[in-house]
VOVOVEX-494738 format. One record per residue (C-alpha): z, x, y. Coordinates in nm, 4 decimals. Layout:
! VOVOVEX-494738
<rec><z>Z</z><x>X</x><y>Y</y></rec>
...
This chain:
! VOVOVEX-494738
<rec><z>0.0000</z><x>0.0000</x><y>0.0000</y></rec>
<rec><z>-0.0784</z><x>0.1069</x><y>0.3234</y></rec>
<rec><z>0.1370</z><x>0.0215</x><y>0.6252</y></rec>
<rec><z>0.0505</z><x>-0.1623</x><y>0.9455</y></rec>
<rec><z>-0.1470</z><x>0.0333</x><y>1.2319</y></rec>
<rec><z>-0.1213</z><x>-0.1018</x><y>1.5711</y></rec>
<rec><z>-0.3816</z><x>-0.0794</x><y>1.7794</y></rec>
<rec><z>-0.3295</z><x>-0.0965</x><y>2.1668</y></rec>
<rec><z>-0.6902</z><x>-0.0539</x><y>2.3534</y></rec>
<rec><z>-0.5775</z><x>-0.0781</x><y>2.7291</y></rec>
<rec><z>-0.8309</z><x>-0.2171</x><y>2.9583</y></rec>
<rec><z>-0.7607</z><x>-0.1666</x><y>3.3361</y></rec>
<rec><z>-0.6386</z><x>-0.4037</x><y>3.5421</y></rec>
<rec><z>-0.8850</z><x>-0.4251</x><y>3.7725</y></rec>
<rec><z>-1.2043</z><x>-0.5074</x><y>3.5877</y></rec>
<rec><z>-1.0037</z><x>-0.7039</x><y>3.3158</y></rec>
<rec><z>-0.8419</z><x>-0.9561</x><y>3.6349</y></rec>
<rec><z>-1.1764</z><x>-0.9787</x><y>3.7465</y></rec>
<rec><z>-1.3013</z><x>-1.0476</x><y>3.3991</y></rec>
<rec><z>-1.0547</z><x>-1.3357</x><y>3.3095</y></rec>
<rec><z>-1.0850</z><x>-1.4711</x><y>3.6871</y></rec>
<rec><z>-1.4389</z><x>-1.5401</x><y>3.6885</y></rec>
<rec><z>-1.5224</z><x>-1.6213</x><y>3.2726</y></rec>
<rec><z>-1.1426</z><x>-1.8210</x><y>3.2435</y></rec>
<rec><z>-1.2533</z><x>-1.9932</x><y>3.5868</y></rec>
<rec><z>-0.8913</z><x>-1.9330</x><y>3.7165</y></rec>
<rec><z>-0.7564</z><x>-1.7452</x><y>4.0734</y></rec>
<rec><z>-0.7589</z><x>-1.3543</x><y>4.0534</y></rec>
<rec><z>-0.3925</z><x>-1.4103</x><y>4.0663</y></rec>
<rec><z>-0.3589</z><x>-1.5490</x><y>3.7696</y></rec>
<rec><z>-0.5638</z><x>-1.3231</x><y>3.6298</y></rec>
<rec><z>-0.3394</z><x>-1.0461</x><y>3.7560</y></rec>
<rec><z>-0.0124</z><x>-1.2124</x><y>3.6076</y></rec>
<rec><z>-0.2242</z><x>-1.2602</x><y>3.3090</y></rec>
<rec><z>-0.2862</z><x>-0.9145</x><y>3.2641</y></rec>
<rec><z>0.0507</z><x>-0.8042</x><y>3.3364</y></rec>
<rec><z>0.1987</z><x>-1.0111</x><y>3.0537</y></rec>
<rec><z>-0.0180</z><x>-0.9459</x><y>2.7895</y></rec>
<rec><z>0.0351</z><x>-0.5731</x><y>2.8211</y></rec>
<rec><z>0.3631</z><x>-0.5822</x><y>2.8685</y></rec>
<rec><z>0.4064</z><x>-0.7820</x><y>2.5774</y></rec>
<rec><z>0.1900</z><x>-0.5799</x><y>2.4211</y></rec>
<rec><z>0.3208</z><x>-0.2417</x><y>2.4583</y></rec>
<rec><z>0.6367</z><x>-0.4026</x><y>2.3954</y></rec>
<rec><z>0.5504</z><x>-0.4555</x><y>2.0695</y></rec>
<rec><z>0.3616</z><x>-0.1107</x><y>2.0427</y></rec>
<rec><z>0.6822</z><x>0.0606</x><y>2.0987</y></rec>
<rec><z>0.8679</z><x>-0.1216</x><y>1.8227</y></rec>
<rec><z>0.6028</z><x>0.0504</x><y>1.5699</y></rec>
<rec><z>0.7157</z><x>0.4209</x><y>1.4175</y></rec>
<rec><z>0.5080</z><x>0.6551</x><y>1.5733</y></rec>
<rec><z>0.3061</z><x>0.6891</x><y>1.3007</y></rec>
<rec><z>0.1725</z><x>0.3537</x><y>1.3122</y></rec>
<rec><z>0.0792</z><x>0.4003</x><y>1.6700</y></rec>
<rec><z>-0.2605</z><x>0.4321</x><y>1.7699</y></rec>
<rec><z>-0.3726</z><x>0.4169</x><y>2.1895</y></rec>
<rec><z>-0.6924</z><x>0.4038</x><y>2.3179</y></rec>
<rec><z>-0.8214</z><x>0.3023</x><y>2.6397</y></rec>
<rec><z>-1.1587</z><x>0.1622</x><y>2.7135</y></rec>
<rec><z>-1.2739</z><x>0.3796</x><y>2.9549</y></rec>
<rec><z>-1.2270</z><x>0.6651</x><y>2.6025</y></rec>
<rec><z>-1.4187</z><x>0.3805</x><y>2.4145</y></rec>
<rec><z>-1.7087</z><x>0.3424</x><y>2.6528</y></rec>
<rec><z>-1.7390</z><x>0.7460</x><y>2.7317</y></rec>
<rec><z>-1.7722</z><x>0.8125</x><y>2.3605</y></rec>
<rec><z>-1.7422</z><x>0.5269</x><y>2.0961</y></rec>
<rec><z>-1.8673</z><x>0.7201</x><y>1.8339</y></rec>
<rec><z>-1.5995</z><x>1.0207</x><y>1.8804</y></rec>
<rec><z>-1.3241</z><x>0.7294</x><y>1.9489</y></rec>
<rec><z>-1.4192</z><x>0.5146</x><y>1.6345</y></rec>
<rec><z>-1.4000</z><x>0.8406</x><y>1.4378</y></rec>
<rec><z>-1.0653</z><x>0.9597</x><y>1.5996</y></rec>
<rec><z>-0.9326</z><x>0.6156</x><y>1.4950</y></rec>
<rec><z>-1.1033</z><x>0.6032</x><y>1.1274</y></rec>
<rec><z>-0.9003</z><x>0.9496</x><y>1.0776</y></rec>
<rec><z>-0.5869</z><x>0.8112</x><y>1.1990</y></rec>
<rec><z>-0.6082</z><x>0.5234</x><y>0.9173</y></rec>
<rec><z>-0.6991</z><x>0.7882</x><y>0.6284</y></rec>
<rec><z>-1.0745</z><x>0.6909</x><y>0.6830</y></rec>
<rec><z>-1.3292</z><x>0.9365</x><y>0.6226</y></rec>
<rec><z>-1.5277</z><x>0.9079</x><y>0.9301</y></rec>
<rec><z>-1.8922</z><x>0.9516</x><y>0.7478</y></rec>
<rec><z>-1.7832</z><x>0.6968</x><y>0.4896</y></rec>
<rec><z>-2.0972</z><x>0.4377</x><y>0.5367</y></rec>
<rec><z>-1.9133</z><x>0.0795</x><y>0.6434</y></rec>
<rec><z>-2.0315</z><x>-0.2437</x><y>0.5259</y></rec>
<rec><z>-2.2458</z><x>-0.4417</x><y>0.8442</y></rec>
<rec><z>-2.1240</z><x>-0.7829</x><y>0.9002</y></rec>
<rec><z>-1.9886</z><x>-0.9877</x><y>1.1728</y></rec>
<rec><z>-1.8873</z><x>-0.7251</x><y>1.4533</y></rec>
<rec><z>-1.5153</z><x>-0.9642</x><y>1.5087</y></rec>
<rec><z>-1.4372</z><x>-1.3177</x><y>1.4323</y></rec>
<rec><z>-1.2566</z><x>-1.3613</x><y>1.8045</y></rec>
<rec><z>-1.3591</z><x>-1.6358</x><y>2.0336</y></rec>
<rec><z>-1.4544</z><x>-1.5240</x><y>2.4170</y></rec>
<rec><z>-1.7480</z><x>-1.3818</x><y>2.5339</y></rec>
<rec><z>-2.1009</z><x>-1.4789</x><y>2.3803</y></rec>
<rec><z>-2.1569</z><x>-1.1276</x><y>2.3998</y></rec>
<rec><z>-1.9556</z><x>-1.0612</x><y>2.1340</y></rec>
<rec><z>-2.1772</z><x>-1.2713</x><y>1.9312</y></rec>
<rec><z>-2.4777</z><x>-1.0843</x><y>1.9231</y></rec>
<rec><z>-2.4577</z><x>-0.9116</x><y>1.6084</y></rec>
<rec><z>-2.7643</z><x>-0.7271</x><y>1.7432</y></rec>
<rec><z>-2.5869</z><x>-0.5593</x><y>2.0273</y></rec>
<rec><z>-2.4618</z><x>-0.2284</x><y>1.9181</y></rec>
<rec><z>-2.4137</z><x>-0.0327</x><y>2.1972</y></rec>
<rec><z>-2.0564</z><x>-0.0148</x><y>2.4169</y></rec>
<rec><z>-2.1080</z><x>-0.0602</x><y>2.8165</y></rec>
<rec><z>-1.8125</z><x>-0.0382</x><y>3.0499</y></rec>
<rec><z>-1.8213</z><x>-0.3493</x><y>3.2415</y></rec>
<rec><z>-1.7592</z><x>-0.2353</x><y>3.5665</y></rec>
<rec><z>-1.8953</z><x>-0.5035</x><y>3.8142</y></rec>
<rec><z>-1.5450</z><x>-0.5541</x><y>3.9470</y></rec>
<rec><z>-1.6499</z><x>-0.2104</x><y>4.1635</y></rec>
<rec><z>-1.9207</z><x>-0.4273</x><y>4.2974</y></rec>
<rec><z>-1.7771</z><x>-0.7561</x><y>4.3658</y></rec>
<rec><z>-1.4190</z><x>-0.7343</x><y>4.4358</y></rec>
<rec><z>-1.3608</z><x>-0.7048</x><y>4.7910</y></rec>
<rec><z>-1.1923</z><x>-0.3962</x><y>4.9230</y></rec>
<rec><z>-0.8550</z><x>-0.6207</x><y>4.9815</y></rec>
<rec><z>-0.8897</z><x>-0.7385</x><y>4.6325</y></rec>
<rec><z>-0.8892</z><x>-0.3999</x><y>4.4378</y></rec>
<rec><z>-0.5970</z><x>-0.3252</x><y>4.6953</y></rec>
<rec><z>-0.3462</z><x>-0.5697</x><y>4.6117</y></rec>
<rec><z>-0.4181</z><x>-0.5634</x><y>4.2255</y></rec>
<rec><z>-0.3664</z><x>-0.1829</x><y>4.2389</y></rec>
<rec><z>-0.0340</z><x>-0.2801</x><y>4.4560</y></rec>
<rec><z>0.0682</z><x>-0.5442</x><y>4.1522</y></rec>
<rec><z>-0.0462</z><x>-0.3277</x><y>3.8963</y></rec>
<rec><z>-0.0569</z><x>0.0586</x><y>3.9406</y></rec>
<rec><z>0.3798</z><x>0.1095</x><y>3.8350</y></rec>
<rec><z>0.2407</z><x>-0.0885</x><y>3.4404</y></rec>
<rec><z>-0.0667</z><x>0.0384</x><y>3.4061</y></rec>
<rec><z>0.0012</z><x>0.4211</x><y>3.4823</y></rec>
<rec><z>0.3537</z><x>0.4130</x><y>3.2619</y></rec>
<rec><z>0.1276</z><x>0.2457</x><y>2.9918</y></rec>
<rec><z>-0.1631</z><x>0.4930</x><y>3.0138</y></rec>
<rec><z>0.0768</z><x>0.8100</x><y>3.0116</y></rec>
<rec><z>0.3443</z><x>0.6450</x><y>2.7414</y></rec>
<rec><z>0.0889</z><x>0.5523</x><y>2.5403</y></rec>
<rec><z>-0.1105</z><x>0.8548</x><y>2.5276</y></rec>
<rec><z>0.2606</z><x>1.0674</x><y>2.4023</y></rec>
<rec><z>0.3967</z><x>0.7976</x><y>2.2343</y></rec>
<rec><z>0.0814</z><x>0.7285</x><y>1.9802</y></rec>
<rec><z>-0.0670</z><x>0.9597</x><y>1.7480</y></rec>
């Protein structure tokens, strides 16, 4: 038996607010509070795991180099990275239609909150934000394998 690996993939609060704000339909404030609960909740729970079970990855790591990241995590489960996986559905989550295309294999950083939050926006989230998002980034990085 193998034990239970958490995975915590931390997307920034910035272009995850403005992701839920304008898909959910709800205020960028919401969005905000949104985002502040599920990753505290989240890391909460990350930090009840031993070490070993620990794995952290952020999306900006995913989109630079998904291959190198998918391998890094494949090794940390006992996975031999070349080991050919079966194709199927890529998830069986709700959300984006995106996520649907079975076709799609390539990972983009979605980074259109650069282009159409205003400059008062990205302020105030970064205000809200920055104290859970940098103790998450550097905690998680040490605290993981």
């Amino acid at each position: 038996d193998r034990p239970l690996i958490l995975l915590f993939l931390l997307r920034g609060a910035l272009g995850s607010a403005h992701s839920i704000a304008t898909r959910g339909g709800v205020s960028l404030l919401t969005a905000v509070f949104a985002w502040l609960k599920v990753n505290l909740l989240c890391f909460a729970a990350f930090l009840q795991f031993p070490r070993a079970q620990r794995i952290f990855v952020t999306d900006e790591d995913l989109c630079a180099d998904p291959a190198g990241t998918v391998n890094r995590i494949l090794s940390l489960l006992g996975v031999d990275p070349g080991t050919e996986l079966e194709d199927g559905p890529l998830h069986n989550l709700g959300g984006s239609p995106t996520r649907h295309d079975f076709d799609r294999r390539e990972v983009v950083e979605d980074v259109r909150w650069k282009n159409e939050l205003q400059w008062y926006q990205k302020l105030w989230i970064r205000c809200l934000t920055v104290p859970v998002e940098t103790a998450i980034r550097r905690f998680g990085r040490v605290l993981a394998l």
